[in-house]
C-alpha positions as CSV (number, residue, x, y, z in Angstrom):
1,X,180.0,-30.0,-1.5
2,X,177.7,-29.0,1.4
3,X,176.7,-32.8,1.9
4,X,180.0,-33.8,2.6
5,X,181.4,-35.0,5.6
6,X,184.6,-34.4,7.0
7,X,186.3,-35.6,10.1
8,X,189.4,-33.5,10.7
9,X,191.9,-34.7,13.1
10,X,192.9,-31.8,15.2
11,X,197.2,-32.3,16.3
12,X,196.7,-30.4,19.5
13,X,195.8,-33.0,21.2
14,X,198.5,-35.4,19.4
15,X,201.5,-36.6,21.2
16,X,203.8,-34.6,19.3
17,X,206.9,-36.8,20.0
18,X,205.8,-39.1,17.7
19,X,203.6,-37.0,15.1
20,X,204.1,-38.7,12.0
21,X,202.7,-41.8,13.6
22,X,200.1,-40.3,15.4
23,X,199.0,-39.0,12.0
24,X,199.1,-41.5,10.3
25,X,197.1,-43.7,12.8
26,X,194.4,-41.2,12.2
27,X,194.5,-41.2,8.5
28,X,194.3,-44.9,8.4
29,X,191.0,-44.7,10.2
30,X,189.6,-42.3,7.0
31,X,190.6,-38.7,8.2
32,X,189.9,-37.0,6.1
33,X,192.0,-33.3,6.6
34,X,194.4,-32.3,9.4
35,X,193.3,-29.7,11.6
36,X,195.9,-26.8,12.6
37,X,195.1,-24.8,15.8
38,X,197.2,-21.8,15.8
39,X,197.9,-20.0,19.4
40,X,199.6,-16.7,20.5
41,X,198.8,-16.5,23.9
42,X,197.3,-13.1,23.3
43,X,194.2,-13.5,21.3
44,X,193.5,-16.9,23.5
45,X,194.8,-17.6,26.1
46,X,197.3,-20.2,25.4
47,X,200.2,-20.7,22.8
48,X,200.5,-23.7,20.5
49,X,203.0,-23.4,17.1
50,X,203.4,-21.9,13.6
51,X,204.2,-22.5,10.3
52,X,207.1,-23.7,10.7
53,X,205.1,-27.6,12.3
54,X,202.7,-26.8,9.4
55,X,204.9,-27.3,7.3
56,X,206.9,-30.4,8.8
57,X,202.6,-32.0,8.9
58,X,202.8,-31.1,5.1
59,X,205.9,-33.6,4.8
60,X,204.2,-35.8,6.6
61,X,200.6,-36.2,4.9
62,X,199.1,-35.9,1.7
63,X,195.4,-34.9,3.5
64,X,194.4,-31.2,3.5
65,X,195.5,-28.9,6.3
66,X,193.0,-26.7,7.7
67,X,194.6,-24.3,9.4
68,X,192.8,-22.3,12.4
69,X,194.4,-18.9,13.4
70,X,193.5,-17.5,16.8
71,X,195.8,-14.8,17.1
72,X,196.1,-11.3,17.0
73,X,197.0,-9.7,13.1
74,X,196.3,-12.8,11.3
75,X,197.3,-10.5,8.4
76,X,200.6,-10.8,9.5
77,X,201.0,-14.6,9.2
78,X,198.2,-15.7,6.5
79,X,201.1,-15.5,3.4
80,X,203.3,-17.6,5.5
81,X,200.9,-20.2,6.5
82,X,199.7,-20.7,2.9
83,X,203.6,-20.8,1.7
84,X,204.2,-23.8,4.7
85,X,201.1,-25.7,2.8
86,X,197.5,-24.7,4.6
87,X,195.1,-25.5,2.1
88,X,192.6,-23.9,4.4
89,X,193.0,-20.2,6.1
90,X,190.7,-19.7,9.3
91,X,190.1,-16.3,10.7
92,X,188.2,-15.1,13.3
93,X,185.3,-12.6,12.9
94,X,185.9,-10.9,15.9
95,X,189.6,-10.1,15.3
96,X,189.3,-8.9,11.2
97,X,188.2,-5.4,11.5
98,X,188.4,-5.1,7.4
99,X,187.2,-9.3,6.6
100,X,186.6,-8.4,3.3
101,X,189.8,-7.9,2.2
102,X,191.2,-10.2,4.5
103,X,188.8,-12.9,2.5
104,X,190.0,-11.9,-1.0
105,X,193.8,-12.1,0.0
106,X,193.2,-15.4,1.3
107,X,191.7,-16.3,-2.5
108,X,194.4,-14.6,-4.0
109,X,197.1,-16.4,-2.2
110,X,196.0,-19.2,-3.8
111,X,194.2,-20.9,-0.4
112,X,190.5,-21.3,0.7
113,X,188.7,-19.0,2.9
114,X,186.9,-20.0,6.9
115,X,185.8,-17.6,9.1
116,X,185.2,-18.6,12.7
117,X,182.6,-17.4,15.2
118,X,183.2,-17.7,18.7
119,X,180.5,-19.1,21.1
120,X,179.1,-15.7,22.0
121,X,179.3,-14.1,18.7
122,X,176.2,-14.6,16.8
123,X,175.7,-15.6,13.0
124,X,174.4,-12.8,11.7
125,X,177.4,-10.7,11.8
126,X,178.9,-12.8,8.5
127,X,175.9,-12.1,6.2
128,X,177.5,-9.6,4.2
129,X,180.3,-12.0,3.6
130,X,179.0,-15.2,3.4
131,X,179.0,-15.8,-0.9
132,X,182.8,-14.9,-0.1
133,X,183.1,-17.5,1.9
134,X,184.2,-21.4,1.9
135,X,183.8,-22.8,4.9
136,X,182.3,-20.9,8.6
137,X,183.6,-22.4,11.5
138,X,181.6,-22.5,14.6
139,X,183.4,-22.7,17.7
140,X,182.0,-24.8,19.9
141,X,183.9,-24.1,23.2
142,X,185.6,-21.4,24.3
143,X,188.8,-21.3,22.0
144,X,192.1,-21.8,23.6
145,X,192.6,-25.1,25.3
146,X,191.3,-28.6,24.1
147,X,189.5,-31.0,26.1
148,X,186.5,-28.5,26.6
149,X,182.8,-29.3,26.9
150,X,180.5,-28.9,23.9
151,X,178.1,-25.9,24.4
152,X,174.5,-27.2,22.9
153,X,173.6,-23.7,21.2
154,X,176.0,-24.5,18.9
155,X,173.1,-26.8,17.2
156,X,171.2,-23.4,17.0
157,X,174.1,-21.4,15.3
158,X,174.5,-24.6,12.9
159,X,170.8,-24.8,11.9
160,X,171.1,-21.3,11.1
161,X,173.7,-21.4,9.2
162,X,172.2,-24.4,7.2
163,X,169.1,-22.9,6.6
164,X,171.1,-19.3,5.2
165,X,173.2,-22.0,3.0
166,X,170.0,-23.4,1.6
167,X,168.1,-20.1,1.2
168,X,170.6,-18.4,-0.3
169,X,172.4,-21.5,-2.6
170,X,175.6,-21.0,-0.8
171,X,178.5,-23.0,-1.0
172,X,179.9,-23.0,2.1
173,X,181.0,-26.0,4.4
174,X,179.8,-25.5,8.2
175,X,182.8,-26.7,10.7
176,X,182.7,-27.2,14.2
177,X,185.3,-27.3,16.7
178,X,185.4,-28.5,20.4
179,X,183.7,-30.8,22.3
180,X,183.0,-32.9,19.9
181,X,182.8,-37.2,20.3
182,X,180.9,-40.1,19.7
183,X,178.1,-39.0,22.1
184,X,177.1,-36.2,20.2
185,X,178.6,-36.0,16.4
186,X,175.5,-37.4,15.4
187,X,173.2,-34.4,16.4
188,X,175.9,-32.2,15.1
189,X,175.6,-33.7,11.7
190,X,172.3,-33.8,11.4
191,X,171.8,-30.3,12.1
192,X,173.8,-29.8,9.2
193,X,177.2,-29.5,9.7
194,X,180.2,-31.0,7.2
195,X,183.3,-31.0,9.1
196,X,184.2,-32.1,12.5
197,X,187.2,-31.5,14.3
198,X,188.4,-33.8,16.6
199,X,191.4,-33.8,18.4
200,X,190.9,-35.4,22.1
201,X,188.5,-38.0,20.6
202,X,190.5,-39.2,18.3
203,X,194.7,-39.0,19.7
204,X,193.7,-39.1,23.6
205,X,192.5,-43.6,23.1
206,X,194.6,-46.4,22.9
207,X,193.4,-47.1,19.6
208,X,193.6,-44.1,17.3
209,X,192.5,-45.6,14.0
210,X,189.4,-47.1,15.7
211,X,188.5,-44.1,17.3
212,X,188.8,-42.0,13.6
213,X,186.6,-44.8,12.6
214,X,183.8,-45.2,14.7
215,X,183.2,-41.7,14.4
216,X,183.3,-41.2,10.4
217,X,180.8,-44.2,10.8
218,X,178.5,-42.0,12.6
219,X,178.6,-39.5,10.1
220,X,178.0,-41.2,7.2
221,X,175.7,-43.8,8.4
């Protein structure tokens, strides 16, 4: 599992007039999930949808959906995202005062468990969770808007994380979001991360199924 590698197609940057398309551009370049970012406006600054498009992208595609929620009471929402078809529930560390038991009702829900760190937020502060955990999600901008350059300590954070995984025979998958393009996936996989989400990469060139290609070749090459 932790030598996989995943290219996830974030739809934030999609045109979503013409989603099913748009998706399924991307999935005939070897996506390999759908990436989900969910916005209130209040725990970022900037407001995207909820389950309700989750579940029209579950009509749409047979991939995964990883499902990212920045928002305020994730608790509130997690049942409902899973019931609209998330096969993936991200929460953020710095939101989930009780993670723990956020974690285990993700698992019992019947969905798999990410917890994301924002830029600032250091690794360490997931160690007493991390055997709970599927995959960790290092943000690699400042969440809230696409389009945003990649901040280079991220490659610390994801070495880290790699070398925990390997120390400790965990089983989690390392994900990284923003920033991220053909000029520097490679250095982001070879630090050791599995999944890659890419959303203005992929949906902002003319040719989205040779964009999702070129950089899944870069991965596994």
């Amino acid at each position: 599992m932790t030598n996989q590698k995943i290219i996830a197609s974030s739809i934030l940057a999609a045109d979503f007039s013409n989603l099913s398309q748009q998706i399924r551009y991307t999935e005939l370049g070897g996506a390999d999930w759908i990436h989900c970012d969910i916005m209130d406006g209040k725990f970022v600054p900037n407001l995207t949808f909820g389950p309700l498009v989750v579940e029209a992208v579950k009509r749409i595609t047979r991939l995964p959906i990883d499902v990212h929620l920045m928002i305020k009471n994730p608790n509130s929402l997690i049942e409902e995202f899973i019931k609209a078809g998330a096969n993936f529930i991200t929460v953020h560390q710095e939101e989930e005062i009780h993670l723990h038991r956020t974690l285990n009702r993700i698992k019992e829900l019947g969905a798999k468990t990410g917890v994301a760190l924002n830029p600032s937020t250091p690794v360490d502060t997931l160690n007493n969770v991390l055997e709970m955990i599927d995959l960790v999600l290092i943000m690699s901008v400042n969440p809230g808007f696409g389009g945003q350059k990649f901040i280079t300590n991220s490659v610390k954070k994801i070495k880290e994380l790699s070398a925990l995984r390997k120390e400790y025979g965990y089983n989690f998958l390392i994900e990284v979001d923003g920033g991220v393009y053909k000029g520097n996936i490679k250095e982001i996989s070879d630090a050791g991360c599995n999944v890659f989400v890419a959303g203005s990469s992929i949906f902002r060139n003319d040719n989205i199924t040779a964009a999702t290609i070129e950089l899944k070749n870069l991965v596994i090459s």
